[in-house]
MILUMMAR-267778 format. One line per 10 residues: number of its first residue (from 0); their letters; for each residue x, y, z of C-alpha. Coordinates in steps of 0.02 Angstrom, whole numbers. Layout:
BEGIN
NUM> a> X/Y/Z  ...
***
This chain:
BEGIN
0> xxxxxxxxxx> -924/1391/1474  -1013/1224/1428  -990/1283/1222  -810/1303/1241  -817/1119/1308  -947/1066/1171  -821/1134/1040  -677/1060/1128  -790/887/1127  -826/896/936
10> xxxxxxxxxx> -661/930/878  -610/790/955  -720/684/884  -682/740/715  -480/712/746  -518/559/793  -634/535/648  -506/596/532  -365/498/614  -460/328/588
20> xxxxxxxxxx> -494/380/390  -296/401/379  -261/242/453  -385/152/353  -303/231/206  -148/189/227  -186/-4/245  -266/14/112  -141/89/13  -12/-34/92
30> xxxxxxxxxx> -112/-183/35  -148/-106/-145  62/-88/-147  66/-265/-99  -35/-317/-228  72/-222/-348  227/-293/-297  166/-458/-290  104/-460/-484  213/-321/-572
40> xxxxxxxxxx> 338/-455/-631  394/-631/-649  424/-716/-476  582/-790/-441  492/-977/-473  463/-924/-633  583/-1025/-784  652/-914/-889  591/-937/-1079  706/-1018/-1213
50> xxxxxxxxxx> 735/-841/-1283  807/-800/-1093  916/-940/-1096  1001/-892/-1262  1006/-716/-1221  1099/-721/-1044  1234/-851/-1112  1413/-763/-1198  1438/-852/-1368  1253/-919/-1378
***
């Protein structure tokens, strides 16, 4: 009866194990997205290039 409670014992450990690698995963993949986000384009405090200008006026 005690293996059946070893087993029990070390499969919990290894959820938990694997629970904890999925978490840390997922930050991690949240902060990589982040990161991503942050730097994929021009931020709104960016000024827009002459070319810009010209382009986004009618009649220019």
């Amino acid at each position: 009866m005690t293996e059946g409670n070893d087993k029990t014992r070390a499969g919990d450990t290894r959820q938990d194990r694997l629970k904890s690698a999925l978490r840390e995963n997922l930050k991690r993949r949240k902060a990589q997205a982040r990161e991503r986000a942050g730097t994929a384009g021009p931020s709104q405090d960016d000024e827009p290039s002459t070319d810009e200008e010209i382009a986004g006026k009618p009649g220019g």
